[in-house]
C-alpha beads as a LAMMPS data file, in Angstrom:
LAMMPS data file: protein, C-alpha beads

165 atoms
164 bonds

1 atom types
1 bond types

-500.0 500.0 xlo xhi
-500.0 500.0 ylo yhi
-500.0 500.0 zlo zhi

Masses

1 110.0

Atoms # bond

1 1 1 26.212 7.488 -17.146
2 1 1 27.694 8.324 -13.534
3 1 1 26.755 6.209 -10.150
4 1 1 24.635 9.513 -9.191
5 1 1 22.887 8.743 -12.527
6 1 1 22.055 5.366 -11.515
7 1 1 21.148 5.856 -8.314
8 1 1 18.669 8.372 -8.988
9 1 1 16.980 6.301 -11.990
10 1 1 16.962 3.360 -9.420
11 1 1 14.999 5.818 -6.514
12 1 1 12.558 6.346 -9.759
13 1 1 12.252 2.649 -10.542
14 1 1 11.796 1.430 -7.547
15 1 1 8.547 4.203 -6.701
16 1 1 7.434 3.607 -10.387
17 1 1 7.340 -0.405 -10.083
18 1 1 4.979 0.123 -6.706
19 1 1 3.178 2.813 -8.502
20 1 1 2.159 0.298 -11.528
21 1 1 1.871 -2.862 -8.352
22 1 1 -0.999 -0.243 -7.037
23 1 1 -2.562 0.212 -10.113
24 1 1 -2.632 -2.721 -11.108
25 1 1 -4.154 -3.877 -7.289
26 1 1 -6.662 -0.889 -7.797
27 1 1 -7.640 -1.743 -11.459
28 1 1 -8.503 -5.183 -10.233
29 1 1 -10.145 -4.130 -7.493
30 1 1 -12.998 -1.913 -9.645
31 1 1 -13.094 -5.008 -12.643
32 1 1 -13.059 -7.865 -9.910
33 1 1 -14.968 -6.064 -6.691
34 1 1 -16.484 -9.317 -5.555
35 1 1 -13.496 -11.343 -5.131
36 1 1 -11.914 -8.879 -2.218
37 1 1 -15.056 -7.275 -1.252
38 1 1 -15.295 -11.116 0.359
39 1 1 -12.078 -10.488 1.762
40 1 1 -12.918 -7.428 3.561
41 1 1 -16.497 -8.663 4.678
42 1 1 -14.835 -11.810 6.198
43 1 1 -12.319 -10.065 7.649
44 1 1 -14.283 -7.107 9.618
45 1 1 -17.084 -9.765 10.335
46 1 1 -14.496 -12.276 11.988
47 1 1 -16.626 -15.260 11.098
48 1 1 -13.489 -17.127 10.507
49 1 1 -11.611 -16.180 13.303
50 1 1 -11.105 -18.644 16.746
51 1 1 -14.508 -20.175 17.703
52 1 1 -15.644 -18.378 20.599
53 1 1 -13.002 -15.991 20.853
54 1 1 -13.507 -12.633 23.311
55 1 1 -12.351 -10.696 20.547
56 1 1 -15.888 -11.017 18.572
57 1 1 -17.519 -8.016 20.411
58 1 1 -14.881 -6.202 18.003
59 1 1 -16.488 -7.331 14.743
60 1 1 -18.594 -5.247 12.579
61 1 1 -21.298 -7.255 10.174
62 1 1 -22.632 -4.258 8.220
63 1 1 -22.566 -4.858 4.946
64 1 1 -22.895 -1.249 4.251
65 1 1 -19.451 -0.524 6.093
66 1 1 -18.167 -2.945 4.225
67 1 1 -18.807 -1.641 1.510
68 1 1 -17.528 2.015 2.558
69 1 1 -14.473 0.338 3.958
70 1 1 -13.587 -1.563 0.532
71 1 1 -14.192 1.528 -1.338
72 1 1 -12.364 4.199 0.812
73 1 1 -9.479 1.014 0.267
74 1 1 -9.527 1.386 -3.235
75 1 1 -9.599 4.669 -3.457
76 1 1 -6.379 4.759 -1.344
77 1 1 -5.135 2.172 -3.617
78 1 1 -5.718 4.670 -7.107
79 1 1 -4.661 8.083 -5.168
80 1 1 -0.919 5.559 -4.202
81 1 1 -0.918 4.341 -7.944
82 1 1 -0.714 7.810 -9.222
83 1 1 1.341 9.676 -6.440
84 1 1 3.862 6.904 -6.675
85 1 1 4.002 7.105 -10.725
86 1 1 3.887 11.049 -10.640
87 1 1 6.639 10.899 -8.270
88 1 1 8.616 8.547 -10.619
89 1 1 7.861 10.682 -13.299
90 1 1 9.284 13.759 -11.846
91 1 1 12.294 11.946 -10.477
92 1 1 13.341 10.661 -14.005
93 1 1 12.383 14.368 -15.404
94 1 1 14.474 16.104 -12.763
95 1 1 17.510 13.438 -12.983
96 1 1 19.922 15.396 -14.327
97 1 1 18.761 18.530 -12.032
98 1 1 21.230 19.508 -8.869
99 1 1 20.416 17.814 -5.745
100 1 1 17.935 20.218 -4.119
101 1 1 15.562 19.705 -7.208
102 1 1 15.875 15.877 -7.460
103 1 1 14.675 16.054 -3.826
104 1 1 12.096 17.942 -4.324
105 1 1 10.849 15.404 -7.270
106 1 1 10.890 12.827 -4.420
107 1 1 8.293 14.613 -2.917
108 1 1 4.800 12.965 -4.505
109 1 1 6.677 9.411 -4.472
110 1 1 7.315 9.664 -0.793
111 1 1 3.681 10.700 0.057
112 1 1 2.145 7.852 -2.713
113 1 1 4.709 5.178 -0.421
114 1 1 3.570 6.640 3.144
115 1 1 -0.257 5.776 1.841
116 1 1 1.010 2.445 0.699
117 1 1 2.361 1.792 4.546
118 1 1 -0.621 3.154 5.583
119 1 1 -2.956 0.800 3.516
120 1 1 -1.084 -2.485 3.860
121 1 1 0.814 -1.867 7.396
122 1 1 -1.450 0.398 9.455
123 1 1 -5.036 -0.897 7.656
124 1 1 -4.041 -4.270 6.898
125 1 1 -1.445 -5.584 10.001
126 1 1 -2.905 -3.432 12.671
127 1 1 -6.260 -2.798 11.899
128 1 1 -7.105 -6.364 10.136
129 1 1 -4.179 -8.381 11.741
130 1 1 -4.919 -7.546 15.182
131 1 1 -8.214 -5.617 15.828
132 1 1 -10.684 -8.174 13.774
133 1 1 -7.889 -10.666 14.959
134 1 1 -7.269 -11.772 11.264
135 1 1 -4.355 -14.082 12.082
136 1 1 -6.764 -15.888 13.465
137 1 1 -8.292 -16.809 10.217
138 1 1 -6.343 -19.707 7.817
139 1 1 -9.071 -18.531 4.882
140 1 1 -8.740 -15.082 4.969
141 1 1 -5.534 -14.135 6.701
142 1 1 -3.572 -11.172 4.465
143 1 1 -0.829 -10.945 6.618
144 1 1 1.976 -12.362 4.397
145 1 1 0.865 -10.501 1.387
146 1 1 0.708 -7.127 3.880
147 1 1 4.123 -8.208 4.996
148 1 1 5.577 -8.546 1.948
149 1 1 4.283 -4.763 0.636
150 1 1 5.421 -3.258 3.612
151 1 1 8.916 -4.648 3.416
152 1 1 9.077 -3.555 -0.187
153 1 1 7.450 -0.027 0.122
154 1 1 10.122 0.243 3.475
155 1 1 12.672 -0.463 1.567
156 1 1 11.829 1.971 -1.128
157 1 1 11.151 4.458 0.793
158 1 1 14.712 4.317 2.827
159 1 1 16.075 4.424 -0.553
160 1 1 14.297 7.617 -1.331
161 1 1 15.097 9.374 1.458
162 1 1 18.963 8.438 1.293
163 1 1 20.428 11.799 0.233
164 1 1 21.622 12.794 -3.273
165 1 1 24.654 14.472 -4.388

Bonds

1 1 1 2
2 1 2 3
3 1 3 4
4 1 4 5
5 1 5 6
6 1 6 7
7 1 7 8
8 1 8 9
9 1 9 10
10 1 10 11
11 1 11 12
12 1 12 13
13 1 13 14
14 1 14 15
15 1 15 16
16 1 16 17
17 1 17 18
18 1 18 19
19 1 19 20
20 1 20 21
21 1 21 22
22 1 22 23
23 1 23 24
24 1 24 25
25 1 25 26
26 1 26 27
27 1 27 28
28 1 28 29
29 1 29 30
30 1 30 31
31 1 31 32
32 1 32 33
33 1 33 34
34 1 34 35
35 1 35 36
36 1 36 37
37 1 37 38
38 1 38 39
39 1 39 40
40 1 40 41
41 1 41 42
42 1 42 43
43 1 43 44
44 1 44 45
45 1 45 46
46 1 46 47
47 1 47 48
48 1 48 49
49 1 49 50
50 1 50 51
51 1 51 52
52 1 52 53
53 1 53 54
54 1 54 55
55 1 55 56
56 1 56 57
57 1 57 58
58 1 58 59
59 1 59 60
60 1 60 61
61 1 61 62
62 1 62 63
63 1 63 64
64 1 64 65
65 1 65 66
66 1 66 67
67 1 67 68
68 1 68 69
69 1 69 70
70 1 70 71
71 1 71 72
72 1 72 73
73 1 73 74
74 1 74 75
75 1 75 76
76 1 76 77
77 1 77 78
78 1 78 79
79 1 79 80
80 1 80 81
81 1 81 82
82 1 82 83
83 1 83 84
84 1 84 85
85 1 85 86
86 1 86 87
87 1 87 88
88 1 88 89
89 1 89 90
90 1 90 91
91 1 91 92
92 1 92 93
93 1 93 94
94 1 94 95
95 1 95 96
96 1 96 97
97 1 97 98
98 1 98 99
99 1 99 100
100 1 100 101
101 1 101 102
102 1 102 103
103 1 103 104
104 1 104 105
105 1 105 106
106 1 106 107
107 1 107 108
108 1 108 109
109 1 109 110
110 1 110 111
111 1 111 112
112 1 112 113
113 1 113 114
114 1 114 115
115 1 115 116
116 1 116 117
117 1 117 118
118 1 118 119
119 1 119 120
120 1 120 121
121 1 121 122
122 1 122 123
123 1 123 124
124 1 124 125
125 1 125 126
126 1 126 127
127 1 127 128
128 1 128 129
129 1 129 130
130 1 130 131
131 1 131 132
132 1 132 133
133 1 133 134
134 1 134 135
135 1 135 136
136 1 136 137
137 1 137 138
138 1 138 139
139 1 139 140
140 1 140 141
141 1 141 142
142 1 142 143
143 1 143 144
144 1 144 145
145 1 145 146
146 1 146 147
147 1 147 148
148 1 148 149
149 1 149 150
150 1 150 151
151 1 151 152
152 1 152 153
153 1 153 154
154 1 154 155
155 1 155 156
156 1 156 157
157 1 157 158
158 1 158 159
159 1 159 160
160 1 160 161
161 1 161 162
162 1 162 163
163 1 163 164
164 1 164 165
């Protein structure tokens, strides 16, 4: 087995072990809905955040968009699990291919990792982190765990788009 070898079985690794990460996340989310559903209603209702903060006129306490926000989550979560895994699928199929068709095989893993930095960067940094001010919150404060995804899914991602020979 070459280094070209490697490296491409490492780009479909690394998308496959997020793919099965967001699975697994999504799974858990459908067999275990109360335990984040909390998260999420906490979060967007900002009852933990500062006491008397300005920020409050931000929060939304509808149960029912809480609801449709955890949901439309998960559902991000599943439609990452299985572009990331499909993409890892097709990389290890197409490993031995010339370079133009490996890259092409990146193709569904790059699209399942821009979801995943869409989910935990863009939902949960921006969105949670500084809209509904959740770094306010010591309870239900996601930022390390968001953090942590986003510097893994980066770093995949930089290794999928490095080019192939």
């Amino acid at each position: 087995m070459n280094t070209n070898s490697i490296t491409r079985l490492t780009k479909a690794a690394l998308t496959g072990f997020f793919g099965l990460y967001a699975l697994f996340v999504a799974f858990g989310n459908v067999t275990d809905y109360q335990s984040n559903y909390q998260f999420v209603h906490h979060v967007l209702s900002m009852d933990t955040t500062f006491e008397g903060n300005s920020l409050m006129y931000r929060a939304i306490t509808s149960s029912t968009l809480h609801h449709v926000g955890y949901i439309f989550i998960i559902v991000l979560e599943w439609a990452i699990a299985i572009l990331c895994l499909l993409g890892a699928f097709k990389m290890i199929k197409h490993r031995n291919d010339d370079a133009i068709a490996f890259h092409e095989a990146k193709k569904w893993g790059i699209v399942g990792l821009l979801l995943g930095i869409s989910v935990w960067f863009l939902g949960f940094q921006v969105v949670g982190g500084e809209w509904f001010a959740m770094w306010q919150s010591s309870d239900w404060n996601g930022l390390d765990s968001a953090f942590r995804l986003t510097t893994y899914i980066g770093t995949t991602l930089i290794t999928l788009l490095l080019k192939d020979e």
